[in-house]
C-alpha positions as CSV (number, residue, x, y, z in Angstrom):
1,X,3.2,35.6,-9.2
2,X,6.6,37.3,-10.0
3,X,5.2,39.0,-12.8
4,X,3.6,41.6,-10.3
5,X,6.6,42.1,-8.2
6,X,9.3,44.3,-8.8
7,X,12.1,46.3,-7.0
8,X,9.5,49.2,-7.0
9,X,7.5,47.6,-4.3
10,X,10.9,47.6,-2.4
11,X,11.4,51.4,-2.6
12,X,7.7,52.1,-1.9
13,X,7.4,50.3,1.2
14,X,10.4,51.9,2.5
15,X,9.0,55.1,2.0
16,X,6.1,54.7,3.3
17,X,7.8,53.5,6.9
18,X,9.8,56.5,6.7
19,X,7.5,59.2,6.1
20,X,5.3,57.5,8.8
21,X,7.9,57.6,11.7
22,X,9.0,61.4,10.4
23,X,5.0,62.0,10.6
24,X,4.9,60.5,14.0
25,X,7.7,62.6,15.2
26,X,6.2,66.1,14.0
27,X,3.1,65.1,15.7
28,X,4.6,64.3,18.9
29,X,6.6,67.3,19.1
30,X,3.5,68.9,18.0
31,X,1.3,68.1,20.9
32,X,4.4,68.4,23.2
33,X,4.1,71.8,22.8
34,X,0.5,72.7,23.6
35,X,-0.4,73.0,27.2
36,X,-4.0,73.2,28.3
37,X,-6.1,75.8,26.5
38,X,-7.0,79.9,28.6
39,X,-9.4,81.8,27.8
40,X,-8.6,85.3,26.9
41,X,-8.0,86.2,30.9
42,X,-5.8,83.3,31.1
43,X,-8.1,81.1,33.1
44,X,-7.9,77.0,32.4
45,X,-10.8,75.9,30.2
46,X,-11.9,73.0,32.2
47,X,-13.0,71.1,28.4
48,X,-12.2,71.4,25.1
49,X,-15.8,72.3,24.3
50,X,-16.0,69.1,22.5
51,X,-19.7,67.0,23.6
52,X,-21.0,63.7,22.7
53,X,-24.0,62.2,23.9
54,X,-25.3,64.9,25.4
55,X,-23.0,64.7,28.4
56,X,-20.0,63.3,27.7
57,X,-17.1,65.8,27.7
58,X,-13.5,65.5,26.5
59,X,-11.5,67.4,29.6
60,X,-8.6,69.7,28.9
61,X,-5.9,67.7,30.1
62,X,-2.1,67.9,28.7
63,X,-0.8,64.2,27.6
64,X,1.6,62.7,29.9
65,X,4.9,63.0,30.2
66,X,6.0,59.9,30.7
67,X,3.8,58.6,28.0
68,X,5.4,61.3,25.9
69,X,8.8,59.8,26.8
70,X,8.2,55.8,25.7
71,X,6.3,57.2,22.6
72,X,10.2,59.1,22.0
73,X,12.0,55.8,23.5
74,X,9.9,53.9,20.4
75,X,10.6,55.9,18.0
76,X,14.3,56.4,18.3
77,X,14.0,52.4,18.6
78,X,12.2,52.1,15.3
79,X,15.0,54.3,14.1
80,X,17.7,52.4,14.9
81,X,15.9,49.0,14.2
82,X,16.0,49.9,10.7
83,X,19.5,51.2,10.6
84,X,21.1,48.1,12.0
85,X,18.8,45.6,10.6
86,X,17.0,44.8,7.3
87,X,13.4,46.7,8.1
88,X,13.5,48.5,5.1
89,X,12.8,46.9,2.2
90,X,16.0,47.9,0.3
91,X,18.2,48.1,3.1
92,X,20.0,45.4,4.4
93,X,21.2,47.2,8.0
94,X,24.2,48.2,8.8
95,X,25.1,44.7,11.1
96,X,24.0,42.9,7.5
97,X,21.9,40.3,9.7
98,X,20.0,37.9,7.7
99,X,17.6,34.8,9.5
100,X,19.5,32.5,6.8
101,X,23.0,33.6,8.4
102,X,21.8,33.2,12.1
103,X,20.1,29.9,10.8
104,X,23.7,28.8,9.3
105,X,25.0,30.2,12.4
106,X,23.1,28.1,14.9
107,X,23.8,24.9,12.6
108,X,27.6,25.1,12.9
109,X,27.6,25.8,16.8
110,X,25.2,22.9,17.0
111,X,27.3,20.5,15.0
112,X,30.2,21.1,16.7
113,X,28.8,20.6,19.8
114,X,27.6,17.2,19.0
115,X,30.3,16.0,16.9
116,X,32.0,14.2,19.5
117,X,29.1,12.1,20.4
118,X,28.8,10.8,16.5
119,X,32.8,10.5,16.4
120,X,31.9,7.8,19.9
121,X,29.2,6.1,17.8
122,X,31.2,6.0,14.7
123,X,33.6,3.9,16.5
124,X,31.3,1.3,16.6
125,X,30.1,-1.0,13.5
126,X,26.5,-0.7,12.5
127,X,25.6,-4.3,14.4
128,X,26.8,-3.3,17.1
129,X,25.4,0.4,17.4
130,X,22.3,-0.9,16.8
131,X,22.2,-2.4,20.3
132,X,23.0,1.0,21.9
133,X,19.7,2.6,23.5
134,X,20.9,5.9,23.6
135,X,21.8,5.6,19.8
136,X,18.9,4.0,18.7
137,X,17.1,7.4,20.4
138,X,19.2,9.4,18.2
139,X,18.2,6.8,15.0
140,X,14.9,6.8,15.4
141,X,14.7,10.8,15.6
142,X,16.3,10.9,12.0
143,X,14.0,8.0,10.9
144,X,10.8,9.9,12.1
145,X,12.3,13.4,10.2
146,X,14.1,11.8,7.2
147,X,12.0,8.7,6.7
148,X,8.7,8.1,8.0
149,X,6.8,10.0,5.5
150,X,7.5,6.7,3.3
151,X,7.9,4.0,5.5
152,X,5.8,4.9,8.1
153,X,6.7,6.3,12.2
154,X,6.1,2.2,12.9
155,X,8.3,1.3,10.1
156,X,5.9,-0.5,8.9
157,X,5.7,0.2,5.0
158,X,2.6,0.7,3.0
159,X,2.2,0.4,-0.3
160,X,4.3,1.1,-2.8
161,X,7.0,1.6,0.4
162,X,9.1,-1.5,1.8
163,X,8.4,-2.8,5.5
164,X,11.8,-2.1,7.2
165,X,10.8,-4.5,10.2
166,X,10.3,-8.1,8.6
167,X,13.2,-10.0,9.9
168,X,13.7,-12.2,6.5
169,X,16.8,-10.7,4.9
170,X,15.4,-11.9,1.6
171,X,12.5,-9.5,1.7
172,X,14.6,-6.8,1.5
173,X,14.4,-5.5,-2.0
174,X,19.0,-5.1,-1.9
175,X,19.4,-6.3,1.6
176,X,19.6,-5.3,5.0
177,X,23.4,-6.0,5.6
178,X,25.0,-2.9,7.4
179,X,27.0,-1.9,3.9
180,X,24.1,-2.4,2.3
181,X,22.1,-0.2,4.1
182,X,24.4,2.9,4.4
183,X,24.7,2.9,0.6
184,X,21.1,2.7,0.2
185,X,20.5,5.7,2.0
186,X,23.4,7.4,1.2
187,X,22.8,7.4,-2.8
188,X,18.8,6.3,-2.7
189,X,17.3,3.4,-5.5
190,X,15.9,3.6,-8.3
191,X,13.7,0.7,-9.2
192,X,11.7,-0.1,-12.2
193,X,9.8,-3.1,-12.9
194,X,9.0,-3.4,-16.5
195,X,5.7,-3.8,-18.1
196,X,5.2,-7.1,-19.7
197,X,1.9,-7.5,-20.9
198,X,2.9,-6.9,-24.7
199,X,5.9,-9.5,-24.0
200,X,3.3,-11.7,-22.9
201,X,0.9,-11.0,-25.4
202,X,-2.2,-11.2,-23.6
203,X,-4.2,-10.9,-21.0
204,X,-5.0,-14.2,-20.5
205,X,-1.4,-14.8,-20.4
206,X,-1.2,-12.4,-17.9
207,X,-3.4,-13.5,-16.1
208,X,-1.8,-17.2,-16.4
209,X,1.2,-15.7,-15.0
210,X,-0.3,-14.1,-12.2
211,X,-1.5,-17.5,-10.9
212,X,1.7,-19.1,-11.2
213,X,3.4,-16.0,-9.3
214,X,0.6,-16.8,-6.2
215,X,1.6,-20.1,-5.9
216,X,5.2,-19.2,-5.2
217,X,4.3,-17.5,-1.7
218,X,1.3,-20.0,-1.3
219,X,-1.5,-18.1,-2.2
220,X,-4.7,-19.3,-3.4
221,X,-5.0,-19.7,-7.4
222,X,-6.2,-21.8,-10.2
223,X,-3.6,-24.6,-10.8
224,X,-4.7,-25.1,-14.0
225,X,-3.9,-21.5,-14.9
226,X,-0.7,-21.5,-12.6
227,X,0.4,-24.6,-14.4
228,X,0.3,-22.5,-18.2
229,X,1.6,-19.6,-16.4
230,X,5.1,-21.8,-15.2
231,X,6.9,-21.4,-18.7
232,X,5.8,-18.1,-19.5
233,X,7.2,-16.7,-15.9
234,X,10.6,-18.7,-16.9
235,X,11.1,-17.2,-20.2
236,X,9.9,-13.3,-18.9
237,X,10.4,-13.0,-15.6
238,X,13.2,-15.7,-14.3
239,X,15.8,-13.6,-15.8
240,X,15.2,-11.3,-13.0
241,X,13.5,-12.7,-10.2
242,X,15.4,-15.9,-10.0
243,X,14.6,-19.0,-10.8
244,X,11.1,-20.1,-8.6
245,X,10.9,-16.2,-7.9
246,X,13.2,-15.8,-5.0
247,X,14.3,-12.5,-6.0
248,X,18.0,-10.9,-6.9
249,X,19.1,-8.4,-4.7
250,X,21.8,-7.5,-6.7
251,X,19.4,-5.1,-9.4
252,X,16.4,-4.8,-6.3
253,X,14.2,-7.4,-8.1
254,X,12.0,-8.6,-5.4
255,X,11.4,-12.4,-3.9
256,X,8.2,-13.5,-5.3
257,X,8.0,-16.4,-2.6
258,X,7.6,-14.6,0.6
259,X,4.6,-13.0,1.9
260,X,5.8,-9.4,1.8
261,X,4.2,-7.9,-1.2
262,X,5.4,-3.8,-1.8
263,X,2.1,-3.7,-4.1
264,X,-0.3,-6.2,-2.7
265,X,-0.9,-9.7,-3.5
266,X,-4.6,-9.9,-5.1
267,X,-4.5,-11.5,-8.2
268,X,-5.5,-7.9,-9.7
269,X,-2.4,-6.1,-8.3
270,X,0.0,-8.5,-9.4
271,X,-1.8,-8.7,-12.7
272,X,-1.8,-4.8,-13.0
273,X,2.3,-5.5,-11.9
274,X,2.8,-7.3,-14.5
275,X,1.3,-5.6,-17.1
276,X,1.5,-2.1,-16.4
277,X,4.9,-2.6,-14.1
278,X,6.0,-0.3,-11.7
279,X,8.6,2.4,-10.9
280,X,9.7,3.4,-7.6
281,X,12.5,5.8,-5.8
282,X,14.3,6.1,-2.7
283,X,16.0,9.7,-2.7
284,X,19.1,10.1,-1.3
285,X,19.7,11.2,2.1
286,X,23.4,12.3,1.4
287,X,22.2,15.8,1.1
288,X,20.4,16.0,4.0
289,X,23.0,14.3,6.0
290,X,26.7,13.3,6.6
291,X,28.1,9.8,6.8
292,X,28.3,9.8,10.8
293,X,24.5,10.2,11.4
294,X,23.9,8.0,7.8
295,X,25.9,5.2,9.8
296,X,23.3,5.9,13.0
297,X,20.0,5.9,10.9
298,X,21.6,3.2,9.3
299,X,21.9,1.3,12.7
300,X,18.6,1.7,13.6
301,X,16.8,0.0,10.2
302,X,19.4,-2.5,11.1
303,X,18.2,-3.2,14.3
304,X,14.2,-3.4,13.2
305,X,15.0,-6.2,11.5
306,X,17.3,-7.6,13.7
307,X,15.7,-7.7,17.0
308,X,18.0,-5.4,18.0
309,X,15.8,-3.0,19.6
310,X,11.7,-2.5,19.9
């Protein structure tokens, strides 16, 4: 939409509030100066002469003064609103107040003030914060800002997004050691699951492989399938996921034995996983926070799959 906007606009908007407010002011001291109307001998005219209706008449009564006086108290407001502060368009005000430097304002005063109480928590190593009520209060606030949109206000994952709650450290995609966690969401993941359907060759192979991936984590399949899927999974897929699919959390390749699936574990999905493969992304919350409230968030995914706190 820029292309119908230019510094024009600016300019004409600011004259049209001025003129207005000069308008308003000739008016005023306009109708400041008429009294009530006199007929040639000087008598009061009760009404204007003005009827509607038959009977209803418009009296010939001066405004009041002290209505005349806030209408001048407003004006003379207005004026000096728009001296001192960006009303105008093209005018910035004189005090050169902007919401974005209160904003930055109100952030500094605000961090400093609760500085000290990260400096306390930073004292303490991630296990152990993660036992500390009042800090897990804190943690889950910058969960449910920073990272429930993903994971879930519970946690609790959903597809495509890893459940921070199972206490198995091996379904955890790169861990949930303290070190781990800080650097996961300090610089984010990037994760990418290759598609390996023309590696394979075909679908039935796929589909072979699929079986034999089910049977890791106990899932119902065909044997016979599962049985033709074996070597194929060692030669295309062992090199990351490990040898009987546990997993490597050293490039985020996940354990194929457990019962947490980040897809699903229909023989679909996992056939569409192997095939298509998949791509996922953590951002980075380095941006959006420093490393004393990174090492508090950081306690608190600790502690959901820890036990440390509910």
């Amino acid at each position: 939409m820029n292309q119908f906007t230019s510094a024009a606009w600016a300019y004409w908007i600011g004259a049209v509030t001025i003129v207005s407010l000069i308008a308003l002011f000739v008016f005023l001291r306009a109708t400041a100066r008429q009294t009530v109307f006199r007929d040639d001998k000087g008598q009061v005219i009760a009404t204007t002469g003005h009827v509607w209706d038959g009977d209803l008449q418009e009296f010939n009564n001066p405004l009041p003064r002290w209505w005349m006086g806030l209408f001048v108290l407003t004006l003379v407001f207005a004026a000096l609103y728009l001296v001192l502060y960006p009303g105008l368009a093209f005018w910035g005000g004189a005090l050169g107040f902007t919401s974005d430097k209160m904003y930055q304002q109100e952030s500094r005063a605000y961090e400093q003030r609760i500085a000290p109480i990260y400096a306390a928590y930073n004292k303490l190593d991630v296990a152990q914060l993660s036992k500390d009520p009042a800090a897990m209060a804190t943690g889950q606030r910058m969960f449910l800002t920073y990272c429930a949109q993903c994971h879930g206000s519970d946690a609790g994952g959903s597809k495509g997004f890893p459940n921070l709650t199972v206490h198995d450290e091996k379904s955890f995609l790169y861990g949930n050691q303290p070190e781990t966690l800080v650097q996961t969401i300090t610089e984010g993941r990037q994760g990418m699951m290759p598609p390996m359907g023309q590696a394979l060759g075909s679908k039935q192979a796929v589909t072979e492989v699929a079986n034999y991936v089910r049977s890791l984590s106990g899932l119902s399949h065909d044997a016979r399938l599962a049985g033709l899927g074996k070597p194929l999974f060692a030669a295309n897929c062992a090199a990351c996921h490990g040898a009987g699919g546990v997993g490597n959390q050293m490039i985020g390749a996940p354990n194929l034995s457990d019962q947490d699936w980040l897809y699903g574990s229909s023989l679909q999905t996992i056939e569409e996983t192997i095939d298509g493969g998949r791509t996922g992304h953590m951002p980075a919350q380095k941006g959006n926070l420093d490393a004393d409230k990174i090492h508090v968030l950081a306690a608190y995914v600790y502690g959901l799959s820890h036990g440390g706190h509910r």
